[in-house]
GUTIZA-847311 format. One line per field, with one value per residue (C-alpha): residue number from 0; chain; x, z, y. Coordinates in pm, 1 decimal, decimal comma. Example, Ala and Ser with C-alpha at 12.3 -4.5 7.8 and 13.67 -1.06 7.14 Angstrom:
2
i	c(0; 1)
ch	c(A; A)
u	c(1230,0; 1367,0)
w	c(780,0; 714,0)
v	c(-450,0; -106,0)
***
This chain:
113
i	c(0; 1; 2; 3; 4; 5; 6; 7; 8; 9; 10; 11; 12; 13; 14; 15; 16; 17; 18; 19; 20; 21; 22; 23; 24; 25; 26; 27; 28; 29; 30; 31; 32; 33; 34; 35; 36; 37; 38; 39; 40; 41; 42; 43; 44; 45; 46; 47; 48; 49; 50; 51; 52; 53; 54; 55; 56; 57; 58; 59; 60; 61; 62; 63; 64; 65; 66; 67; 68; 69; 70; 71; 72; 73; 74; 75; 76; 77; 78; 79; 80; 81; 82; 83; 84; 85; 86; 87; 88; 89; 90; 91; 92; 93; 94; 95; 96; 97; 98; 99; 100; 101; 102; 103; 104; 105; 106; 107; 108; 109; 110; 111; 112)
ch	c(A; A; A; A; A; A; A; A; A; A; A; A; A; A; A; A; A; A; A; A; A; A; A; A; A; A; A; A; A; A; A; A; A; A; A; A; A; A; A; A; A; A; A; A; A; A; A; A; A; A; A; A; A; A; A; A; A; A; A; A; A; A; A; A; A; A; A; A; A; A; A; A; A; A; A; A; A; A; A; A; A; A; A; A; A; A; A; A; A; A; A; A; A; A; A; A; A; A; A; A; A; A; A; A; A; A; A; A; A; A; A; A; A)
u	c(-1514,6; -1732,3; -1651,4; -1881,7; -1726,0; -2028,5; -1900,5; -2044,4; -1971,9; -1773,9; -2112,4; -2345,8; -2071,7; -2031,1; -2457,7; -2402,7; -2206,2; -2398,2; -2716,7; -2483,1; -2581,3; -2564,1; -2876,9; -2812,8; -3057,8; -3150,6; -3257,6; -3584,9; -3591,8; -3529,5; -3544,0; -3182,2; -2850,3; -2655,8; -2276,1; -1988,6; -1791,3; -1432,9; -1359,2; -1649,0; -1629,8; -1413,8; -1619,4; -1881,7; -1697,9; -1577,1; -1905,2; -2120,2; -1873,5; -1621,3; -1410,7; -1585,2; -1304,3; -1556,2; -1594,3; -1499,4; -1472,8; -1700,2; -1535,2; -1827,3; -1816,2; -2160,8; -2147,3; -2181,9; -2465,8; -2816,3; -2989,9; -3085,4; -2817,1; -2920,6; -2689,5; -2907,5; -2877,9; -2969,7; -3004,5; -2625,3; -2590,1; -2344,7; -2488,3; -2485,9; -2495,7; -2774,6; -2834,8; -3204,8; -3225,0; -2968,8; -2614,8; -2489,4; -2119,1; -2015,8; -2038,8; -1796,2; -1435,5; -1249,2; -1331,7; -1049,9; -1065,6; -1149,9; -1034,5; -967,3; -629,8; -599,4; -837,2; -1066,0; -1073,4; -1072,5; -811,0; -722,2; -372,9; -665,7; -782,3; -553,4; -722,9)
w	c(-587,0; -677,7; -382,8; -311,4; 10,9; 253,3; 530,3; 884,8; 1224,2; 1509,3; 1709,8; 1402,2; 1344,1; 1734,3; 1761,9; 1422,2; 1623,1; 1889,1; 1636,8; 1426,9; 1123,0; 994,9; 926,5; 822,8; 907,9; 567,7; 540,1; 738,2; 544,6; 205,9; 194,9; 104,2; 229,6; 39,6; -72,1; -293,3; -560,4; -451,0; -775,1; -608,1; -246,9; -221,5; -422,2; -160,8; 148,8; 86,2; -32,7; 280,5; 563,9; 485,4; 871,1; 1043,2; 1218,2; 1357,5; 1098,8; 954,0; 591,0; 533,0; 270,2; 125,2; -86,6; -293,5; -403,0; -15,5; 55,1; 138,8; 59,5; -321,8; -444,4; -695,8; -925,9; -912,8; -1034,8; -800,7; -1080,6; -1121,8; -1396,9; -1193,4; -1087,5; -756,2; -557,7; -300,0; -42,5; -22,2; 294,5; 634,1; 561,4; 728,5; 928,8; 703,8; 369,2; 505,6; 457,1; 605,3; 814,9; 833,5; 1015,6; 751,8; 868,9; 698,6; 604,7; 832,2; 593,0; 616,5; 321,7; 214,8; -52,9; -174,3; 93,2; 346,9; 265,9; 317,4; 166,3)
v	c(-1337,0; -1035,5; -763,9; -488,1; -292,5; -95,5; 207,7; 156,9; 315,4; 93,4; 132,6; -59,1; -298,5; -360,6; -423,0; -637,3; -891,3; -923,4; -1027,4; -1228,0; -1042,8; -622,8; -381,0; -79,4; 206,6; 246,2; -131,7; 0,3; 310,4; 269,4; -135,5; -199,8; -128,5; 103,7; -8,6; 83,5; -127,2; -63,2; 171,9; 403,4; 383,8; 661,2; 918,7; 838,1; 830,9; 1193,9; 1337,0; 1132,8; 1025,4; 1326,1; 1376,4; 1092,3; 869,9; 635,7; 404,9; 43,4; -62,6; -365,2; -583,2; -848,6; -1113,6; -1050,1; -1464,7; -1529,3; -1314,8; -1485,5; -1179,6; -1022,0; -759,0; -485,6; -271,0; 82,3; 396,1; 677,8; 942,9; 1024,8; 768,5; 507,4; 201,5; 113,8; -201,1; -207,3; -493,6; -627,1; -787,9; -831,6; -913,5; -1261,9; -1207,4; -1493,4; -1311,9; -1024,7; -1149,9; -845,5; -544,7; -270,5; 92,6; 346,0; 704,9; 1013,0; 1225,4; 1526,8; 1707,2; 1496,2; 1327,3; 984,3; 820,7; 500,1; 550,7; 468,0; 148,7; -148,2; -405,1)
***
C-alpha cells in the first residue's frame, strides 16, 4: 500500500460524508488536491496549518484512488503528491484528529497512525 496522508478541517471532512466523496477547495482552484507523503506532512502542517486544532489527518491509500495522482514539485525541489480529481471515502483507510502541541506546532508525537 502506497500512503499519501492530506490535512482537512472537521467542517470539509463532515460535508465530504454527506457527498460520499472529499473536494478540497483547491480542486476548483488549482485542479488538484494538495497532499503530503507521511515523511513530509509535518514540514507542511507547521508552515500552513501551524495552531489550527480543527483538523483531521486523512490517511489514503493512493492504489485505491479512482482519480490520477501526480508527484510535483512546487519550486522547493521536493516532490509532491497532488490529487487530480475527487477522492472516493473508500480509498481513505483511517482518519485521526491532528492537533498541535501547546505551541502550536505539529510533530510526529501527534499523529497516531
Amino acid at each position: 500500500m502506497k500512503k499519501i496522508l492530506h490535512i482537512t478541517s472537521i467542517d470539509d471532512w463532515k460535508k465530504a460524508k454527506e457527498i460520499g466523496v472529499y473536494k478540497a477547495d483547491t480542486l476548483e482552484t488549482e485542479g488538484f488536491i494538495h497532499c503530503s507523503t507521511p515523511e513530509q506532512v509535518i514540514e507542511v502542517a507547521n508552515h500552513i496549518f501551524k495552531g489550527r486544532k480543527d483538523l483531521l489527518l486523512l490517511l489514503i491509500d493512493e492504489e485505491l484512488l479512482n482519480s490520477p495522482v501526480k508527484y510535483e514539485d512546487p519550486g522547493n525541489g521536493k516532490h509532491y503528491p497532488h490529487i487530480y480529481g475527487p477522492i472516493k471515502i473508500s480509498a481513505i483507510i483511517k482518519i485521526e484528529g491532528f492537533k498541535p502541541d501547546r505551541n502550536g506546532f505539529f510533530s510526529l508525537k501527534t499523529i497516531e497512525f
